[in-house]
SERO-4910 file (N, C-alpha, C, O; in steps of 0.05 Angstrom, whole numbers):
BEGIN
 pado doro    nc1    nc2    nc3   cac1   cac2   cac3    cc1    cc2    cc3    oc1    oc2    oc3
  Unk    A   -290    478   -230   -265    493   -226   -246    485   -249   -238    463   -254
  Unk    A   -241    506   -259   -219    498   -284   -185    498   -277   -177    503   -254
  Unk    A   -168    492   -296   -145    489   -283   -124    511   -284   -100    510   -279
  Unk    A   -144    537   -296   -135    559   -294   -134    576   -260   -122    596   -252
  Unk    A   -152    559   -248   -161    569   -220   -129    584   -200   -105    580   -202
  Unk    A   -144    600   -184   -122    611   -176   -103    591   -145    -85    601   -132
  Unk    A   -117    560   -140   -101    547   -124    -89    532   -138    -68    524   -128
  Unk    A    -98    521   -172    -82    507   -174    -45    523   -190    -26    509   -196
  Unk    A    -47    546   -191    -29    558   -188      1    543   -163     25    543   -166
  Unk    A     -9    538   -149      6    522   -119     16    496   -130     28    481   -115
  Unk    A     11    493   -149     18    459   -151     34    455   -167     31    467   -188
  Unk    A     54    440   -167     80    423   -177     70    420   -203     81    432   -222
  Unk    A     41    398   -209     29    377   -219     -2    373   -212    -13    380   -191
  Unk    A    -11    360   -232    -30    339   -211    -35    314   -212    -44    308   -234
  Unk    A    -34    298   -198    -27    270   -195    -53    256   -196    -53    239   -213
  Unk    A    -75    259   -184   -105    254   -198   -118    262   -204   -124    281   -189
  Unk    A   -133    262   -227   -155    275   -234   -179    268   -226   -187    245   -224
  Unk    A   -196    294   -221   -230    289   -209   -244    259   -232   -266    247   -229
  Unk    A   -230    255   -245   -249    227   -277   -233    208   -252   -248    194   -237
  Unk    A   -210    207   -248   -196    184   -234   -199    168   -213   -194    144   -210
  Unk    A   -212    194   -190   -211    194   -167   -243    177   -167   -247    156   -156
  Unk    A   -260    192   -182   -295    185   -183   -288    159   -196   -302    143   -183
  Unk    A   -277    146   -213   -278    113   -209   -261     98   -196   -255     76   -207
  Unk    A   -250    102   -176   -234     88   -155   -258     92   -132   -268     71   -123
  Unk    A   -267    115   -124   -296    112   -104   -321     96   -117   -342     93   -105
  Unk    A   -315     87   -142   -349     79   -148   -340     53   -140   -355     39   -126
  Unk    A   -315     43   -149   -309     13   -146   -294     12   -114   -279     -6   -109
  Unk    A   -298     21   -106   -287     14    -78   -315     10    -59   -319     -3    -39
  Unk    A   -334     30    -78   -360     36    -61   -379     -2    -67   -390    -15    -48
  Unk    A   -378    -10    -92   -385    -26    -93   -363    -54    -85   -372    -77    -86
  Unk    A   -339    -49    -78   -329    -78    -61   -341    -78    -33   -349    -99    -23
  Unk    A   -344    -51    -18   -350    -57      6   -378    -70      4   -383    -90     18
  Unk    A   -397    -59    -12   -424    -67    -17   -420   -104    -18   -437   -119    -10
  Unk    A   -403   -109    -25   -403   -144    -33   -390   -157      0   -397   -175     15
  Unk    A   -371   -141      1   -360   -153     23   -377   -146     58   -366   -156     77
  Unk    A   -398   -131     61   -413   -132     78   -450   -137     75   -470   -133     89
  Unk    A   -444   -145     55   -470   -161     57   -489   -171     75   -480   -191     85
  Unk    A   -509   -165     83   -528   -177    107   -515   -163    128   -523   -172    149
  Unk    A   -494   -139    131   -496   -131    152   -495    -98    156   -497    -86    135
  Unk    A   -492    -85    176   -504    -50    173   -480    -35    190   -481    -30    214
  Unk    A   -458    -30    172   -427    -23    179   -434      4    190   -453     18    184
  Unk    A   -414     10    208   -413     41    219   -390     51    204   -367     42    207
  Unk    A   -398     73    186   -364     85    171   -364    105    194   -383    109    209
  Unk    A   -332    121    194   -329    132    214   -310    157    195   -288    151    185
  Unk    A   -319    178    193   -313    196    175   -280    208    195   -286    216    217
  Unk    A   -255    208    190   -236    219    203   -237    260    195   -229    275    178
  Unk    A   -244    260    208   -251    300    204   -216    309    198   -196    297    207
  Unk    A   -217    333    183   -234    340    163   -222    341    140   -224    362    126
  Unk    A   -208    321    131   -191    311    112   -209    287     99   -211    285     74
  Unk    A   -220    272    113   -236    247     95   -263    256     84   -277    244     69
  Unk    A   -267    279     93   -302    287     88   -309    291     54   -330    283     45
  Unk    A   -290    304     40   -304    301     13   -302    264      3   -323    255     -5
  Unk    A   -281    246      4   -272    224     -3   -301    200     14   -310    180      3
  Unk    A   -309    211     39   -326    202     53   -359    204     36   -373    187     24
  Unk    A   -363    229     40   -393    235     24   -398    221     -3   -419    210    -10
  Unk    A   -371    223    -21   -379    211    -46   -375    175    -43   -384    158    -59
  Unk    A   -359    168    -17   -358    134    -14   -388    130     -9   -401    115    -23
  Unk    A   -398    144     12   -428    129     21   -446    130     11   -465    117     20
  Unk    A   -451    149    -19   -463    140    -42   -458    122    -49   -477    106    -49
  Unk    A   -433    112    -59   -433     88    -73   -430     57    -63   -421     38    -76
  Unk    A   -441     56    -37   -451     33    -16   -474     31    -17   -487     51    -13
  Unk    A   -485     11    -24   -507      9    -30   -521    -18     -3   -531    -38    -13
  Unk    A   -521    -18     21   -527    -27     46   -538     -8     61   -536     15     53
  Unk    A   -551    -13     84   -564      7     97   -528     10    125   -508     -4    130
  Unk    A   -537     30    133   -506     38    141   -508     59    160   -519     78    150
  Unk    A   -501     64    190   -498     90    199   -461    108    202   -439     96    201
  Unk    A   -465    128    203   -446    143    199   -429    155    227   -440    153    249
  Unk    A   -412    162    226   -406    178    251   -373    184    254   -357    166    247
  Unk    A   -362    212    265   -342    225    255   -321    230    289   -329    231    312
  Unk    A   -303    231    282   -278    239    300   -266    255    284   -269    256    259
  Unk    A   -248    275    302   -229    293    288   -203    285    302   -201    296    324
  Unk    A   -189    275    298   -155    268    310   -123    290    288   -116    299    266
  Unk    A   -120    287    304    -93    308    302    -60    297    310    -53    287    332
  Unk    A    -45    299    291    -15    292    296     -1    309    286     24    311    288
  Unk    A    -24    330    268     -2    354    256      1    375    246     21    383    236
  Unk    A    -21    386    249    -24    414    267    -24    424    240    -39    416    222
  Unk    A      3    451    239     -8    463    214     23    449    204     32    455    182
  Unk    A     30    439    215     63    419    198     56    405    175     34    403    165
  Unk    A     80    393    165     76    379    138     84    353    148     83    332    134
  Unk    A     95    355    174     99    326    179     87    315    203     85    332    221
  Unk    A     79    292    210     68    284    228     86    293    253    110    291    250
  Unk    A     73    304    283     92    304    310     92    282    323    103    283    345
  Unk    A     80    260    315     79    239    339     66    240    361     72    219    372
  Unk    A     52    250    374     36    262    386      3    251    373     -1    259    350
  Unk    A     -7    244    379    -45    240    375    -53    250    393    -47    249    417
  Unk    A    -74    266    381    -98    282    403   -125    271    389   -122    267    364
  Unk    A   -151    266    400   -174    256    397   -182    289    403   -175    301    423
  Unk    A   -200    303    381   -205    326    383   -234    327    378   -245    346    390
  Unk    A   -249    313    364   -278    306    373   -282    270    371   -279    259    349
  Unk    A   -289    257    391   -301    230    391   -325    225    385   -343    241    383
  Unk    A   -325    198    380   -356    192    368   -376    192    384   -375    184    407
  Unk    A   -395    201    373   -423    205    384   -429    175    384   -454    178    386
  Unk    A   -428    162    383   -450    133    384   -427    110    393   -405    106    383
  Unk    A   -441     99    412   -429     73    413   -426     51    389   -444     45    374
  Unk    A   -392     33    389   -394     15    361   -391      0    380   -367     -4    374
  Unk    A   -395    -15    403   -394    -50    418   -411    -68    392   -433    -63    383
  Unk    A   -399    -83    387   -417   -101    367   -419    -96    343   -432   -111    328
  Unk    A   -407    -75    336   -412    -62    303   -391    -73    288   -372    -85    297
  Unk    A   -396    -67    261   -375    -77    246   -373    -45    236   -390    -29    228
  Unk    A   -339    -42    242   -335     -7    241   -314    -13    218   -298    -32    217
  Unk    A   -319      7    200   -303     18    188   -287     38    181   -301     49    164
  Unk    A   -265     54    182   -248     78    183   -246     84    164   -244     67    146
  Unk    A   -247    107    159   -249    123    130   -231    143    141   -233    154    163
  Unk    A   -212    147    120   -190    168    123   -182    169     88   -184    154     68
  Unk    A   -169    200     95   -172    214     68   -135    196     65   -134    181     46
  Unk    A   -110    200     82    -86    183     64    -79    175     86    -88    189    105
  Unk    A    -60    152     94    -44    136    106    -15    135     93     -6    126     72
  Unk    A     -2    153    123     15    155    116     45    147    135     57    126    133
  Unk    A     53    173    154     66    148    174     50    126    181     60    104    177
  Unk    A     14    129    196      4    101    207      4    108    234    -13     99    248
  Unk    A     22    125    245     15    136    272    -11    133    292    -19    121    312
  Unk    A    -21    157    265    -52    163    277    -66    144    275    -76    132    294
  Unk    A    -68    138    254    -88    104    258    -78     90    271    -92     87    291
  Unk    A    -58     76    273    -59     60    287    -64     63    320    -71     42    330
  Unk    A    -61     83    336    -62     93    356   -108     93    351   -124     90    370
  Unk    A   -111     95    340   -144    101    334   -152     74    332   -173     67    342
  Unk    A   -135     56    317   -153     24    312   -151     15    342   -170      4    353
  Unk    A   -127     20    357   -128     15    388   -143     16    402   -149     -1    419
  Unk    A   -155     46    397   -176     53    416   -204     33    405   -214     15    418
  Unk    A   -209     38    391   -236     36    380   -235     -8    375   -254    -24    378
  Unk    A   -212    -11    370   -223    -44    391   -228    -43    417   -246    -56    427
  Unk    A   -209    -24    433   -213    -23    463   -253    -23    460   -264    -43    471
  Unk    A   -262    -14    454   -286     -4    461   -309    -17    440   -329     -7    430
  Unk    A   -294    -47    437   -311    -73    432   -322    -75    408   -339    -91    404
  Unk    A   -308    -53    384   -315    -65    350   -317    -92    341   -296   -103    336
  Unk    A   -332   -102    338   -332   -130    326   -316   -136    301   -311   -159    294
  Unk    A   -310   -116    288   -295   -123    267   -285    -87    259   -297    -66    260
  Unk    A   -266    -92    253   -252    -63    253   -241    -63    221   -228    -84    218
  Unk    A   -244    -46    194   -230    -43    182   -215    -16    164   -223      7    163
  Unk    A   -205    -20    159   -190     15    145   -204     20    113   -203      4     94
  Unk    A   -216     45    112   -208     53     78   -201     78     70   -212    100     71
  Unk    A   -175     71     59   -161     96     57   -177    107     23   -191     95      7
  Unk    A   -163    146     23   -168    147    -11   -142    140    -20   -139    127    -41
  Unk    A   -115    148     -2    -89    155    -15    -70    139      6    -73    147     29
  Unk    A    -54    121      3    -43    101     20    -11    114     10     -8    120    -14
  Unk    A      6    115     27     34    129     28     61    112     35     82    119     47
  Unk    A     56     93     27     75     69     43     97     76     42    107     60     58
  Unk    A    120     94     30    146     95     38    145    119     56    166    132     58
  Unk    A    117    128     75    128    145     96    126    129    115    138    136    136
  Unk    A    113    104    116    102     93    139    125     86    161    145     74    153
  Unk    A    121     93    188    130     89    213    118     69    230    125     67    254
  Unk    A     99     52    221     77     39    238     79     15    218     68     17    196
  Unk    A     95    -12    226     99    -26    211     71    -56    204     67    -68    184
  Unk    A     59    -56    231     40    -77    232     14    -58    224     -8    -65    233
  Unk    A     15    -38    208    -13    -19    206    -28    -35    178    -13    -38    159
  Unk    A    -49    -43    176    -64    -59    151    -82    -42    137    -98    -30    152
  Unk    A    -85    -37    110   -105    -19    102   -120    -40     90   -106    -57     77
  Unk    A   -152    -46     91   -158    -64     88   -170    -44     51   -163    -54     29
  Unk    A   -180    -28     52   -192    -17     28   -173      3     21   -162     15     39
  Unk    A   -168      9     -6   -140     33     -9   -155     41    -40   -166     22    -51
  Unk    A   -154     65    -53   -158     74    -76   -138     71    -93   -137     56   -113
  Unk    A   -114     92    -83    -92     97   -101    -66     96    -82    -67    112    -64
  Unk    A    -41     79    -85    -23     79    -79     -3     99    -93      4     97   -116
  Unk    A      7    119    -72     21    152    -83     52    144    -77     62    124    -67
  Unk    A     64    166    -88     98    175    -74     96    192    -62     76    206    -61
  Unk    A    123    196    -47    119    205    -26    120    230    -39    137    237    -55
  Unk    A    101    241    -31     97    281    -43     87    290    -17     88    279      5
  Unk    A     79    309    -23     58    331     -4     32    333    -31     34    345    -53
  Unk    A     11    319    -19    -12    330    -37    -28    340    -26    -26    341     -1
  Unk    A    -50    350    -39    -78    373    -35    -95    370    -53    -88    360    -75
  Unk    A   -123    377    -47   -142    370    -58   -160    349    -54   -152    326    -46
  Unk    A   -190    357    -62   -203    332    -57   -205    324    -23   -209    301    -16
  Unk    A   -204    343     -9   -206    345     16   -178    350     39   -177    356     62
  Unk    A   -159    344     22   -134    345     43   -119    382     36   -125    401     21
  Unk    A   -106    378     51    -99    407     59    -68    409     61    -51    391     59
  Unk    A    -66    432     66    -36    438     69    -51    477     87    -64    496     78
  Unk    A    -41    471    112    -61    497    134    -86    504    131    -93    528    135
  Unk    A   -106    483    124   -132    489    118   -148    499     92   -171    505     86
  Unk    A   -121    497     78   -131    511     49   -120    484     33   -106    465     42
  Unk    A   -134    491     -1   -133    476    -23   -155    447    -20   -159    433    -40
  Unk    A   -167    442      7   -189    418     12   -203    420    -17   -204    399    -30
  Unk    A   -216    445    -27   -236    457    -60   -229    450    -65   -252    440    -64
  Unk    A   -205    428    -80   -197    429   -108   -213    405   -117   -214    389    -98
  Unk    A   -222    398   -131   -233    366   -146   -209    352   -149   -207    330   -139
  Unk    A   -193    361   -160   -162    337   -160   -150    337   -153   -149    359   -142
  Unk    A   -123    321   -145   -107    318   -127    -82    325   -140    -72    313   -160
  Unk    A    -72    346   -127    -43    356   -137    -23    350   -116    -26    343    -93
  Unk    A      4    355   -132     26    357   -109     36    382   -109     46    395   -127
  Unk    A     31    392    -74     43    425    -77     64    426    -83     80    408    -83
  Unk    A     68    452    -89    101    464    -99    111    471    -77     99    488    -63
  Unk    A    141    456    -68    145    468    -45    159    488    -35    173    490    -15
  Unk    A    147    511    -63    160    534    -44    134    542    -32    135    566    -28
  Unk    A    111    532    -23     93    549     -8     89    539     19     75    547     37
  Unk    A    109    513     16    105    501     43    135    504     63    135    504     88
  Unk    A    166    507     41    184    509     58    192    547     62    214    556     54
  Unk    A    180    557     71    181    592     69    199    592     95    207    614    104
***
């Protein structure tokens, strides 16, 4: 997709490029490889914002590994979180004993995760940790929230691309832009 394309038309800017993004996943893919060594982590794909950032992480883990996905919700078709968490598909497989890992596409209030790391110790993770692509720390509302793995530390924008969205559209893009906000304040 070139940058003549007709979404990236929508964008302010773009703040990563697809070259940028693919070596922050190769090297993130190979810390976790060092740091779980000898053992067979459950990533947990957060639907459907982490799924492109997801597919290309679990290439670059090189451990044997099973997978498995939730879809959670705080914000509908808004640009801002409601406070509110809904669990809209749960995991298929039990983690008692696993060493789980969270994969989410950005962290931003901390809401939703944190309300999710809750649950999912409730239900006996042996070791729980976060990896974000896009970590948002001056939105954060959730002060004790820990990202244990993070790509790229952003400002506070509204971005798209690379799997995140703004009403289900712009997830296509390979890089990460910041929308223009006349398409979001109408």
């Amino acid at each position: 997709m070139n940058n003549n394309a007709e979404l990236y038309k929508d964008l302010d800017r773009i703040l990563l490029t697809r070259e940028e993004i693919r070596a922050k996943v190769q090297e993130l893919g190979a810390r976790i490889t060092a740091d779980y060594q000898g053992k067979k982590p459950v990533l947990v794909c957060i639907l459907k914002g982490a799924s492109v950032f997801f597919a290309d992480l679990i290439r670059e883990i090189e451990l044997p590994l099973t997978l498995d996905f939730m879809a959670i919700s705080s914000y509908g078709s808004a640009t801002k979180t409601s406070g509110v968490v809904r669990i809209l598909k749960d995991l298929d497989n039990d983690i008692l004993d696993k060493d789980v890992i969270i994969v989410e596409d950005i962290v931003d209030s901390g809401i939703t995760l944190s309300y999710l790391r809750k649950i999912l110790v409730q239900r006996g993770a042996r070791s729980l940790r976060i990896a974000t692509l896009l970590d948002k720390p001056a939105r954060r509302k959730v002060e004790d929230l820990h990202v244990d793995y993070m790509c790229f530390d952003i400002p506070d924008a509204f971005v798209v691309g690379y799997g995140l969205d703004y009403d289900q559209t712009y997830r296509n893009l390979p890089d990460i832009g910041v929308l223009s906000p006349k398409i979001y304040e109408k």
